[in-house]
N, C-alpha and C positions, 0 to 999 in steps of 0.2 A: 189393434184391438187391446183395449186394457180392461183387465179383471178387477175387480173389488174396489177399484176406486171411483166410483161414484160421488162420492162429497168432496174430494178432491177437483174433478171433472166439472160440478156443477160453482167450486167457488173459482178458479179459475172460466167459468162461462159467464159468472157475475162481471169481471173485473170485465173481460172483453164486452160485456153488452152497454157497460158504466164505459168505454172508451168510446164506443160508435155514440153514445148520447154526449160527448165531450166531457168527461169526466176520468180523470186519473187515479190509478191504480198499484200498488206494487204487494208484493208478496214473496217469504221468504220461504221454500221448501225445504226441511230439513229432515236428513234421516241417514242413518248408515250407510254403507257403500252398496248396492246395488237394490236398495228398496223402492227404485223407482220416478227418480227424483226426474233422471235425462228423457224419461218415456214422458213422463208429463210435460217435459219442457215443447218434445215434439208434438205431443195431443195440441198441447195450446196454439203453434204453430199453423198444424191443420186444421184446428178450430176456428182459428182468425182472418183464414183464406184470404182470398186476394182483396177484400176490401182492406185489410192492411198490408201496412210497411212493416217490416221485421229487420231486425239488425241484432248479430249475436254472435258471443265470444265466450271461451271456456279459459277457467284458469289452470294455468301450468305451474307446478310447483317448483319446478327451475328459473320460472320467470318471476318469481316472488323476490327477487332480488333488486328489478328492472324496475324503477319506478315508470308507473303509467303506462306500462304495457298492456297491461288487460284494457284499462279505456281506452288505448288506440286503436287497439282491434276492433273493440265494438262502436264507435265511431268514426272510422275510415269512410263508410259510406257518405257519410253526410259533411265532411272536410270542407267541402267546397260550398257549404252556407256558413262558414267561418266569418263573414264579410258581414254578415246579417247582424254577428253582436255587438253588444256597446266593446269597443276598444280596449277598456283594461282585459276584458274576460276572453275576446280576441287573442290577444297576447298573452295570458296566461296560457290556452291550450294552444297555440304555439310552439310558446316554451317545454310544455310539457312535451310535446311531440315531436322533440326536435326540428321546429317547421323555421324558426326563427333564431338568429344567433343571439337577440338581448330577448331571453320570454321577458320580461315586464316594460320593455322601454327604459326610459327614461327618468320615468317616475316610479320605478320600481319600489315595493314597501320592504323588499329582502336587504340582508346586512350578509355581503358575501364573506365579506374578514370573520364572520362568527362573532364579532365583541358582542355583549351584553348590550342591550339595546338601551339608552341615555334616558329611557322616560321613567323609567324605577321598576318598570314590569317585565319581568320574567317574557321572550318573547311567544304571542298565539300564533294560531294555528293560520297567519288569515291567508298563506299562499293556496293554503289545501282549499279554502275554503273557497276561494274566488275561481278557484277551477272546478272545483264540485258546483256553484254556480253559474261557470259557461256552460259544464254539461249539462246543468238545468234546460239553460239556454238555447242549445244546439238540440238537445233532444224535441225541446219544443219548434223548433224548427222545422226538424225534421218530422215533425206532425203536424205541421201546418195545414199538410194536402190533405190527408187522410189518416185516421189513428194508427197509432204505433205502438209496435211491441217488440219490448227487449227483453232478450232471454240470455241469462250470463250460469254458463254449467260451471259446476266446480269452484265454485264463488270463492268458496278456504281458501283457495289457491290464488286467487289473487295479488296483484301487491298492494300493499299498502295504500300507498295514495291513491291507485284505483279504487279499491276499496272507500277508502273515505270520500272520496269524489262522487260515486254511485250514491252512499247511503247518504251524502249532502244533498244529492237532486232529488232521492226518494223522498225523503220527509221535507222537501218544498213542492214537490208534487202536489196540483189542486185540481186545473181544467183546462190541461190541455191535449187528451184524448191517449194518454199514454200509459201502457199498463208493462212494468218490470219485474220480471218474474226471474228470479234467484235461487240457484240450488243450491245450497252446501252441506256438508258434513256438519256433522254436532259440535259443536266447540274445539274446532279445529281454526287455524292459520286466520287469515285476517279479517274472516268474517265471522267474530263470537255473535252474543245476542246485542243488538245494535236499537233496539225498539222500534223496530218494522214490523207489521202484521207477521206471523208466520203460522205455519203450516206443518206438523208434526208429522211425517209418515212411519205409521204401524206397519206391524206383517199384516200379509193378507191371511183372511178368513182359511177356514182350510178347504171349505166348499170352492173360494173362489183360487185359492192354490191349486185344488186340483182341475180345476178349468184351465187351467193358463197351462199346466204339463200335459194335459191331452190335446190341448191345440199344439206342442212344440210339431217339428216339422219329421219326427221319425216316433214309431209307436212304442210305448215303454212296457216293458215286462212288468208284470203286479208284484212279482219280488221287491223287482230293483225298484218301483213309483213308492214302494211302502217307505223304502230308505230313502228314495232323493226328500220325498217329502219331511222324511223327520230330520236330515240333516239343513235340509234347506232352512225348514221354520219359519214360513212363506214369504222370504226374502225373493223376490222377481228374478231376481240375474243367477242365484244360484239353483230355480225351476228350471233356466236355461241353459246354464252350462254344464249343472254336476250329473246329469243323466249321460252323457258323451264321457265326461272323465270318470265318472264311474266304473259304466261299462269298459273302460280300456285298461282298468287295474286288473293283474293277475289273477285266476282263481288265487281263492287261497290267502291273498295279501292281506296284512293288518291294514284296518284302514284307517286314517290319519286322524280318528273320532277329537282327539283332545285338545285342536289346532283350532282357533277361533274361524268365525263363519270367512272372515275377510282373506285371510288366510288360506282357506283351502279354495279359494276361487281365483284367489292370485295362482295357486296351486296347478287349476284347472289351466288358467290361460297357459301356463309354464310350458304344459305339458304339448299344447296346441303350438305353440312358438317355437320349443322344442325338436319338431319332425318337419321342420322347415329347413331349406337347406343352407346354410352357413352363411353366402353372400346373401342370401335374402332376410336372414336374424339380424347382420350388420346393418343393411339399410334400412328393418324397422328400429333397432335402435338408433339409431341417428336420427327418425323422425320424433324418435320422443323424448331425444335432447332437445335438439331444434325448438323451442317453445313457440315461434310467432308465424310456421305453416307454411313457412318458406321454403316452395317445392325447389326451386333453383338452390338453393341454401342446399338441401336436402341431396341434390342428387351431385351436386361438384362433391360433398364430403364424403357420400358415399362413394363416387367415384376415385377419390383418393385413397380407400379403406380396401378397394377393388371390389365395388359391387356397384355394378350398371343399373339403371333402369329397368333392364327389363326380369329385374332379378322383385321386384315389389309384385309381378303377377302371382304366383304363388300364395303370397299374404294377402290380396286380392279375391283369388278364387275362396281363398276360406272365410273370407267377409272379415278379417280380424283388421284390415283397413280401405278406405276411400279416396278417391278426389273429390273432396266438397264442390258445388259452383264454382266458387273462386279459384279453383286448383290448390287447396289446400291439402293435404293432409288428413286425413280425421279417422281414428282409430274408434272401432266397434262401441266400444266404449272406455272414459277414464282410468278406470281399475286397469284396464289392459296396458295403457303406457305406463304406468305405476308398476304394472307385474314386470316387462320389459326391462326397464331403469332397474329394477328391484333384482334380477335374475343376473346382470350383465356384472362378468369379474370385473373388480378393479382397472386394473390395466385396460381393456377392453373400451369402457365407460371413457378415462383419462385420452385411449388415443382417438375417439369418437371425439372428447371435446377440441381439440387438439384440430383432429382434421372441420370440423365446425368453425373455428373462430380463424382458417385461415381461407376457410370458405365465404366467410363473410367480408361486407364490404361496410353495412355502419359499423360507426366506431365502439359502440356502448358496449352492443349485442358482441362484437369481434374483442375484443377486451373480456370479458366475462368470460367468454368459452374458452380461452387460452388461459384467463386465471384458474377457472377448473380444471385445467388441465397441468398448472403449475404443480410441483414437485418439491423444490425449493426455493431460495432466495434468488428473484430475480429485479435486478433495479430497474429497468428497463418499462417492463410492465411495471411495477408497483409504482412509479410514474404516471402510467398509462391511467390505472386505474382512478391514482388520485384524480385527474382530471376529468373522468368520469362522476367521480364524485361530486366534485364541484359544479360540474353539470346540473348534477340532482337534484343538488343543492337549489341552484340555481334558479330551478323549478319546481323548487319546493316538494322533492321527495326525498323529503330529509333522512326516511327508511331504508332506502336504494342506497344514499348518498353513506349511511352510516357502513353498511356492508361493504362496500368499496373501500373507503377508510380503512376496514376493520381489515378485510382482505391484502390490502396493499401494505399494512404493518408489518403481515407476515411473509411479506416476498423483499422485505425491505431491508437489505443485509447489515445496514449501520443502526445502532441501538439506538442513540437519539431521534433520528429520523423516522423509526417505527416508534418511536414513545409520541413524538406531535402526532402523528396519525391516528392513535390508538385517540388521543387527546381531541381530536376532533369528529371520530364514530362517536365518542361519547357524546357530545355536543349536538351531534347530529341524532342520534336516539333521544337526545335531552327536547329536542323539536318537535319529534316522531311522537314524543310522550311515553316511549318505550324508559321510561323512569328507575325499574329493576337493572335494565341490561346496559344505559347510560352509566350506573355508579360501579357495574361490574367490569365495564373497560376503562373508566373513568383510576381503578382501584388499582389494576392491572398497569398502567400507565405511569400511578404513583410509584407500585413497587419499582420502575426502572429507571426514575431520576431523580435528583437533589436539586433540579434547576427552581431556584424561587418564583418564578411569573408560572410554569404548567405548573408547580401545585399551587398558585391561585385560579387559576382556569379548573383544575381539579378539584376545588373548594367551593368554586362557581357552581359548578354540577351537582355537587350532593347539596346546594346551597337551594338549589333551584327544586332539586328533588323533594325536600322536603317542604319547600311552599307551596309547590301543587298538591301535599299531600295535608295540608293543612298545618304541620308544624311551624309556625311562626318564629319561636324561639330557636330553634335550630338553626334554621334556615336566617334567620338575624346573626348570632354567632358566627356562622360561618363563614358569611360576609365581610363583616369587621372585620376580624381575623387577617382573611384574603386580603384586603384593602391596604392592610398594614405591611405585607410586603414589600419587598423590594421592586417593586413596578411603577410605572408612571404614571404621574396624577394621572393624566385622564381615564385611564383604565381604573385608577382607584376610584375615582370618581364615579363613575360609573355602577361600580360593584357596592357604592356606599348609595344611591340612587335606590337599587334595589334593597340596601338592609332598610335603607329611612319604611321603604313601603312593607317588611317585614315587619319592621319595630311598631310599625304606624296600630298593628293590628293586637302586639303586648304591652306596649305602656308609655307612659310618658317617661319614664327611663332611659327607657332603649333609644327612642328617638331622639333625644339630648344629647346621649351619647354619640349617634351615626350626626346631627351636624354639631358635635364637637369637631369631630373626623373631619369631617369636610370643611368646616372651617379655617385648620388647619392646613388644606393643600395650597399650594401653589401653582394654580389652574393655567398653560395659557390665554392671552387673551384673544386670540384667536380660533380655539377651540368649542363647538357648541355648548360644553360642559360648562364654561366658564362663567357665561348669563343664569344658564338653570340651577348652577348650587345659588350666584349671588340671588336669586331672585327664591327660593326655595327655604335659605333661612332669614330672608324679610318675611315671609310669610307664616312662617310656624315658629320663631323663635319671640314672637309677642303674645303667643296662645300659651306660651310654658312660663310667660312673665319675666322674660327674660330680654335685654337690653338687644337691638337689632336696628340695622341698618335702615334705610327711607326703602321703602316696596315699591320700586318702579309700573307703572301702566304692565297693565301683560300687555299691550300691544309694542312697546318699547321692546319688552325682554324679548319676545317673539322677533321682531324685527332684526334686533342683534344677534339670536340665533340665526336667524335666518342667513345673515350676511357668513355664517363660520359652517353651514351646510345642514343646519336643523331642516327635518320637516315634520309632517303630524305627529310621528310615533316618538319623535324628540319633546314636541311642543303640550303634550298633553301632561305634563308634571305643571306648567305654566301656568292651566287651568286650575289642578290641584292647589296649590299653592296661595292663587290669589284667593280660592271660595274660602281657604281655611282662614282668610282675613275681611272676610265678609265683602267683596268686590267681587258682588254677584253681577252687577252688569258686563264689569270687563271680561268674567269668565262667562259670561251668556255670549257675548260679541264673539270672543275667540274661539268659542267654542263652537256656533253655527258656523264660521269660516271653516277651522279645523275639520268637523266632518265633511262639508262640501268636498274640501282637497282629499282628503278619504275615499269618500265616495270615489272623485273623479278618478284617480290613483287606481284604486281599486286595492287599496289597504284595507282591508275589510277586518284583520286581527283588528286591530289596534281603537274600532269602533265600539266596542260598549264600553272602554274605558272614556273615550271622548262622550258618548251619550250619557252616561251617568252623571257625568257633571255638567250636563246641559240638560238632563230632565232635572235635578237636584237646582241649578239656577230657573229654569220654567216655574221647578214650584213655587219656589221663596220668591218671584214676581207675580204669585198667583196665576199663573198660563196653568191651572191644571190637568186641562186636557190635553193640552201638547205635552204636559212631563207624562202625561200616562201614553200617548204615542209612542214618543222618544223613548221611554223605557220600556213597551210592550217589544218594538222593534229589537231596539240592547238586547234583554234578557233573548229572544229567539237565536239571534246572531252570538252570543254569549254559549251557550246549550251547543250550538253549531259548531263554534273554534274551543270546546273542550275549554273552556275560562271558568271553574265552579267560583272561583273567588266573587268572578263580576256576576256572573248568574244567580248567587247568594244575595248580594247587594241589592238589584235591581227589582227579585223578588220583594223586598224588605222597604223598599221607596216604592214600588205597585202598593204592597200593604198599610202603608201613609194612604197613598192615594185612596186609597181602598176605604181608611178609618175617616178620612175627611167626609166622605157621601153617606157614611155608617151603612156602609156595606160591609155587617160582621162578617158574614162565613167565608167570603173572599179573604177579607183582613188577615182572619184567624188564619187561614190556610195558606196565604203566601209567607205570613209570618212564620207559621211551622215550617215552613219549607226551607227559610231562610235560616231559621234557626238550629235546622240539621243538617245543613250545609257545611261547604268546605271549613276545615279547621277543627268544626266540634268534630266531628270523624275522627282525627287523631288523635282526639284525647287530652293534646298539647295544649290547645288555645281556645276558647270561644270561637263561633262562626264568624267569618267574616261577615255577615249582614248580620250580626245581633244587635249590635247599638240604634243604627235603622230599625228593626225589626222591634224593639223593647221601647222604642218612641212612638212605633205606629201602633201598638196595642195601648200604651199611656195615652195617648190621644183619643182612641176609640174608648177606651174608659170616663176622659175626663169629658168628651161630647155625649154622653148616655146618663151623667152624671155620678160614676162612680168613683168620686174623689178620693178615697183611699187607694183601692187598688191602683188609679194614676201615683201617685204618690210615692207607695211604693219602689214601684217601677221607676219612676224618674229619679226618685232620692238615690238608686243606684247606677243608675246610668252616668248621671251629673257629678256623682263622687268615687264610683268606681275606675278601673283600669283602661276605659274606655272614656275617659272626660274629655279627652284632649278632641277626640270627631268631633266633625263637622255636623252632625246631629245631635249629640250629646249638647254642644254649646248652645245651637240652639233650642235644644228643648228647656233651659234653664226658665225661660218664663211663664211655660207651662206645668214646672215642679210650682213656681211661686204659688202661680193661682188655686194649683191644687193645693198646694200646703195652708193657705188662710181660709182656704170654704173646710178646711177640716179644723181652723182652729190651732194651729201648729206652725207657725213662718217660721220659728225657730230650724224648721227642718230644711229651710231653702236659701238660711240663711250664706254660706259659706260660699255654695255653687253663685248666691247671688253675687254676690264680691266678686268671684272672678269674673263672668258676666260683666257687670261692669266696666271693671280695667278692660275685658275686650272689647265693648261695645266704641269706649274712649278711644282704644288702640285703631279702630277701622274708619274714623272719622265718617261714618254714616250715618246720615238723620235716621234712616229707618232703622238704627242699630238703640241709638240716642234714644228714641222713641219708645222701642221694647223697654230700654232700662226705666224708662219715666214712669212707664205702666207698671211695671214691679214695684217701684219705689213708691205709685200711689196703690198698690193696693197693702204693702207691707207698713206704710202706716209712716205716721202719725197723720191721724184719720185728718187734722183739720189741714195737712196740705194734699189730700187724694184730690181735692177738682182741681188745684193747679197743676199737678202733676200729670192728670187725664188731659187735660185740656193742652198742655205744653206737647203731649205724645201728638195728638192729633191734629194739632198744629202742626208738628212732623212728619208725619202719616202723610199731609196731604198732595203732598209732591213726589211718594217715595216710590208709587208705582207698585205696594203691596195691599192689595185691595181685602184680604182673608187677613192680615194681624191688624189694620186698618179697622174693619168690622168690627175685630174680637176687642178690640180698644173704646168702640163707639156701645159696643153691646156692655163691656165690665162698666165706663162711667154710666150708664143709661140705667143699670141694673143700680150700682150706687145713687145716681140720685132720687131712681124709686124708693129706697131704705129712707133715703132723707126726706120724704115726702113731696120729691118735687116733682111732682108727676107731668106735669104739661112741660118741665125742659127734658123729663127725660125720653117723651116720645119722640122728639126727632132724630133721635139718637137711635134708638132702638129701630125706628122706620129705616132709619138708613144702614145700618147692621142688616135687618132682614134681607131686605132690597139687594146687597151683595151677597149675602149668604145662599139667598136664592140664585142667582145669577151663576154662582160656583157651582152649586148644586152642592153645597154642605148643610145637608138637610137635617142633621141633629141641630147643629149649630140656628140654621133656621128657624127651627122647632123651639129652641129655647128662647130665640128673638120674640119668637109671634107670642107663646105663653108670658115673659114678660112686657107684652106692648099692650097683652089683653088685659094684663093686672093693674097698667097704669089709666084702667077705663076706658079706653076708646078699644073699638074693635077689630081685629086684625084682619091682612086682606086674606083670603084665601088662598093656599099654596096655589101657584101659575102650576099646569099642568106641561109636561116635558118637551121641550122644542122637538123640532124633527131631528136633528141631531144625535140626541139622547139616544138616538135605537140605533146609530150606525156602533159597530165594532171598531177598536182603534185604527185597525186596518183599514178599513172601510172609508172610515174617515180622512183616513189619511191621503187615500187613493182620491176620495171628492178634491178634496182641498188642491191636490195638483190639476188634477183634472179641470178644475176650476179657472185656473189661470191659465190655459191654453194647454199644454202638455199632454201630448198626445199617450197611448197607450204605452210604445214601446220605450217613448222617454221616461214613463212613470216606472214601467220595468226594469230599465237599466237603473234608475235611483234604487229602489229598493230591494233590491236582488229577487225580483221574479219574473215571471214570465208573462209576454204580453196577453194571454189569452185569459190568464189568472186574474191578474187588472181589469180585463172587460168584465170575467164575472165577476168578482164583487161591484164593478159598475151598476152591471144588470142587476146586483141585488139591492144595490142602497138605492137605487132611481125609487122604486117604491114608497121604500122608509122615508124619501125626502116627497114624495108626492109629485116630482118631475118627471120629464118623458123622454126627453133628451139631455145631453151633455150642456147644448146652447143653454139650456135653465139652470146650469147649476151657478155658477158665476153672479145671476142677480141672486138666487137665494141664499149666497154665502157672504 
């Protein structure tokens, strides 16, 4: 029976009555320690009765060290529909579980050495992510038969990668009958606010406080009910417990009034644990070392400690603990293991871990409890543990993996040898995203050596630090630097890889400088490094005007990485490199290859940086609704592996997309989004999606007609610290046109020049084309129609159907001026005609207004395909669907779950006016 919570009770009855209709649910309970958080977890339990599956795990704050310990527990039951998922997400929870000796196979996206990963980016998140992913996966699974509800107590305590594995499946949660219900503490251990639904629990009322202490199970004196209640302050667990510890304090005794509420209840259990006899406090401590409920575990170490089995009846008869179903362990409540742990001397604690890790038989868990139980330097273990770590690694719980490190430096008697270890916790928190505590053993590392390569790896770390926190110039600096040490090209290499994509985001300086650097090494030619620098200053060293080598095919340079052991997350600078020289096809090719292997991999980081440059080539071939798929997809996947840099970006190319349909309020708002994004936060740098971002409001200016404000805007983008992007360049034909409808080319002149020389630099007709079109509308008026006419000449093979248009709409509009009204309607009909087709409906708007002025009368906007109303999602789901690809193949491509995919099925069937699957394929 619970008191006062009713709105509590009835949204947890929503979320169950939304799973029995297949629909998905999560919720985060949060509130002090005994306000009720465990009592709701079991209402929902017996709310959910036996039409559901339940699966449920509490976190242990000993086990916060263990990567994937809490999601093993809570997925144990369902292990054996492991077989059910796509293969990479297979062998990630595998890996994480110790189930498999290689977690990823073969095709692993991890870099067990730690180097700095060769594509120029700071390595993501994407291990964590692809097993927060399978547990999508598996949970959905395991709701196939019937809805399911997971309940995880003590969520704070979780570890890490648990933690971010849970909140990765929560927020992909859509329909598949599954409702996760999480209790933690207030901003405590690894579960802060994560933006899941949550649930704030208050005291209770005091009508419904004093309900809940007349039903306890022994009658209260009106003295002592006046004090439990004002000490309690309708906290639930202290109505239950402080009326017992009350009553057994001395007359007379002070009572402990100025100790916080948590405190004096730890207090209470104290004293209940306390009147226990000796071998029976030993072997409750030992169960609340024990983190994973391991009653065998539990009772060989208590049996070493000399307390038997039948020494737990006692703690037993006072309900202070249980055997779960499973034969686990399970203590009244978590405060009580916390009092226990909290109450037990030193020494006491040390030989309980002591007898624990030699109780055990895994290796991870038996390691750990002898390292708690270490004293001082032992080589042996601090061995031990490093391979632990690597484990973690290995499986990407780079949290786990740092604390082992961090542990094993200190058992580690030789100084240098605790100096690499401390060097690689740091590296492993640098993963974790724990960014503070990375530079703080990163620092500590430094103080205890002169070796030159650890302080470049120590210069790595704060290098990196400060790119995720948006400091660009720092984090450029620091790099450089590092590179300049006394280490081997390819490691310099590499470290110059990432200043280039620092520099990339301060100026054309900086980046001059980083492939100065690299121009300089003496690469291998057998190392993957050695194609991506040659191939990286062919491609940006004609953007800065400066002399550069023949830009091989990316599929050449890719190839020859290939043969030296590149794969995606090597290959994706390849892409960068050719877009910045306008060989947008071969980076459209390599780039749909590249995520495929992604995909298949199950490299999931390393994907919005490959989609950005593959919705960024969709758009510049006009595909604009696959750039707004491909990026709808990125940006979610981006938000997911913690990337604000890519997440900045992606918002910034949606807000393009967004200005091209003149859909302002979109526009505006991805634009803001983008532009308080990573970097302007520091203070240091611009956002990395500003340049993006200040092209796609210039554009939604110049399609509504507000040629100055365009103007504006591009005269800075084109000439500012930002010229050198790959948007900035392009937008130079769009300063032109805005600068001559104001009267002003002088303003576009400069940007125009460089233009230009890069258009000549990319040997591309449709580069050629743009320049022709500048050049007729900046005059000398009497060669604008050979200069239109030569663009469109251009145009018409170049597969860009939107600067094609806007080439057919400027000569069509000019030869209106010129009175030639009958050559300039077919111009303008055929502008329209695509503009409509794109659905750039200003741009349209200004066709049809000019087609009307040249007399003849316009057709009437076509009304929105069926198309038009799917979601990018949606769409994207038809489109496979389309082609055969059954549900759970469409799932494994796009990381969600097969039941997710039938509904938005079931919802676009509608919108398309089809009944079945068999119709979509003619209608597409």
């Amino acid at each position: 029976m619970l008191y006062g919570r009713e709105h509590e009770q009835a949204a947890i009855g929503r979320l169950l009555d939304g799973a029995r209709a297949g629909r998905s649910g999560v919720l985060v309970l949060r509130g002090e320690p005994g306000i009720g958080k465990s009592a709701l977890l079991a209402y929902a339990e017996a709310a959910a009765g036996p039409h559901f599956r339940v699966i449920r795990a509490t976190g242990v704050e000993y086990e916060a060290e263990l990567s994937f310990a809490g999601l093993h527990l809570l997925l144990t039951p369902g292990l054996d529909r492991l077989p059910a998922l796509p293969v990479p997400q297979r062998r990630s929870l595998e890996g994480a579980f110790g189930l498999a000796d290689d977690p990823h196979g073969p095709d692993s996206p991890h870099r067990p050495d730690g180097r700095p990963a060769p594509d120029g980016h700071p390595a993501p998140a994407g291990g964590r992510l692809l097993t927060g992913l399978a547990t999508l996966g598996l949970l959905a699974e395991l709701a196939s038969e019937k809805p399911l509800l997971c309940l995880v107590d003590d969520a704070q305590w979780l570890d890490r990668a648990s933690a971010d594995a849970l909140v990765l499946a929560a927020r992909r949660l859509q329909a598949e009958g599954i409702v996760l219900l999480l209790a933690a503490r207030d901003d405590e251990g690894a579960l802060p606010s994560v933006g899941l639904p949550e649930l704030r629990l208050t005291a209770l009322s005091e009508e419904a406080a004093g309900e809940l202490l007349q039903a306890g199970p022994a009658a209260v004196p009106a003295a002592l009910r006046r004090r439990v209640l004002a000490e309690a302050r309708g906290n639930p667990l202290a109505l239950a417990e402080l009326p017992a510890a009350l009553a057994a304090e001395a007359p007379g005794a002070a009572a402990p009034g100025g100790l916080p509420l948590t405190s004096r209840l730890q207090l209470a259990f104290h004293r209940q644990v306390s009147g226990l006899p000796a071998a029976t406090q030993t072997l409750l401590l030992v169960a609340a070392a024990e983190e994973a409920g391991d009653l065998g575990a539990v009772l060989r170490a208590g049996a070493a400690l000399g307390a038997g089995p039948e020494q737990l009846a006692p703690a037993e008869k006072l309900g202070l603990i249980h055997l779960a179903a499973d034969r686990a362990p399970a203590f009244r409540h978590p405060l009580l293991r916390a009092a226990i742990l909290q109450r037990a001397p030193l020494q006491q604690r040390l030989a309980v871990h002591r007898a624990l890790g030699e109780a055990l038989e895994d290796g991870d868990r038996r390691t750990w409890h002898l390292a708690l139980a270490a004293t001082g330097p032992d080589a042996a273990l601090a061995d031990a543990l490093e391979r632990t770590a690597e484990r973690a690694e290995a499986r990407g719980g780079h949290g786990g993996a740092s604390a082992a490190y961090e542990r094993a430096a200190r058992l580690t008697p030789d100084r240098d040898g605790a100096t690499r270890r401390l060097v690689l916790a740091a590296e492993a928190a640098t993963e974790e995203g724990r960014l503070e505590q990375a530079e703080e053993l990163a620092d500590r590392a430094g103080a205890r050596t002169d070796n030159p390569f650890a302080h470049a790896l120590i210069a790595h770390i704060h290098a990196v630090a400060h790119f995720w926190r948006g400091d660009y110039p720092a984090a450029h600096r620091l790099l450089l630097a590092a590179a300049a040490t006394d280490i081997e090209a390819p490691h310099a290499a590499r470290m110059l890889f990432q200043a280039f994509h620092a520099a990339w985001y301060v100026g054309e300086q900086p980046v001059g400088a980083v492939l100065d650097r690299l121009a300089a090494l003496r690469l291998p030619p057998d190392d993957p490094t050695a194609p991506l620098a040659r191939h990286l200053l062919a491609g940006v060293l004609p953007l800065l005007g400066r002399p550069a080598p023949p830009l091989p095919t990316a599929r050449e340079t890719a190839a020859e990485a290939r043969l030296a052991g590149a794969g995606p997350s090597d290959l994706v600078q390849v892409c960068g490199a050719t877009l910045i020289l306008g060989r947008d096809d071969e980076t459209y090719e390599l780039a749909v290859e590249l995520v495929a292997e992604a995909r298949a991999r199950g490299a999931v980081g390393i994907l919005p940086t490959l989609q950005f440059f593959l919705a960024e080539a969709e758009l510049f071939h006009g595909r604009h609704r696959d750039a707004e798929i491909t990026a709808a997809e990125a940006r979610a996947l981006a938000e997911d592996t913690g990337q604000p840099q890519w997440a900045g970006q992606l918002d910034a190319l949606l807000a393009y997309l967004a200005a091209l349909t003149g859909s302002t309020g979109t526009c505006t708002a991805l634009a803001a989004a983008a532009l308080g994004g990573a970097g302007a936060a520091s203070g240091s740098a611009p956002a990395a999606g500003e340049p993006w971002a200040q092209w796609a409001l210039a554009l939604l200016d110049l399609g509504q007609g507000r040629a100055a404000d365009a103007a504006d805007r591009l005269q800075h983008l084109t000439t500012g610290p930002h010229r050198h992007h790959v948007s900035a360049t392009r937008a130079v034909p769009d300063l032109v046109e805005a600068a001559v409808r104001l009267g002003t080319p002088e303003r576009a002149a400069e940007p125009y020049e460089r233009f230009a020389r890069w258009a000549a630099a990319t040997g591309r007709p449709w580069a050629q084309a743009l320049r022709l079109r500048c050049q007729a509308l900046l005059g000398p008026d009497e060669l604008a129609e050979s200069g239109y006419l030569s663009a469109l000449a251009l145009h018409q093979d170049a597969g860009r159907p939107f600067e094609q248009a806007r080439t057919a709409l400027l000569y069509g509009e000019w030869l209106r001026r010129e009175r030639r009204r009958t050559d300039a309607r077919p111009h303008l009909r055929a502008a329209l005609e695509t503009f409509e087709r794109l659905g750039a409906h200003p741009w349209a708007e200004r066709a049809r207004t000019e087609l009307t002025a040249t007399g003849t009368a316009a057709p009437a906007a076509p009304g929105a395909g069926p198309l038009a109303g799917l979601t990018p999602q949606e769409l994207q789901i038809v489109r496979l669907a389309a082609h055969g690809h059954s549900n759970r193949d469409i799932a494994a491509q796009l990381f969600l779950s097969p039941r997710t995919v039938g509904h938005h099925l079931y919802k676009a069937y509608p919108k398309l006016g089809v009944a079945s699957r068999g119709e979509l394929a003619a209608l597409l």
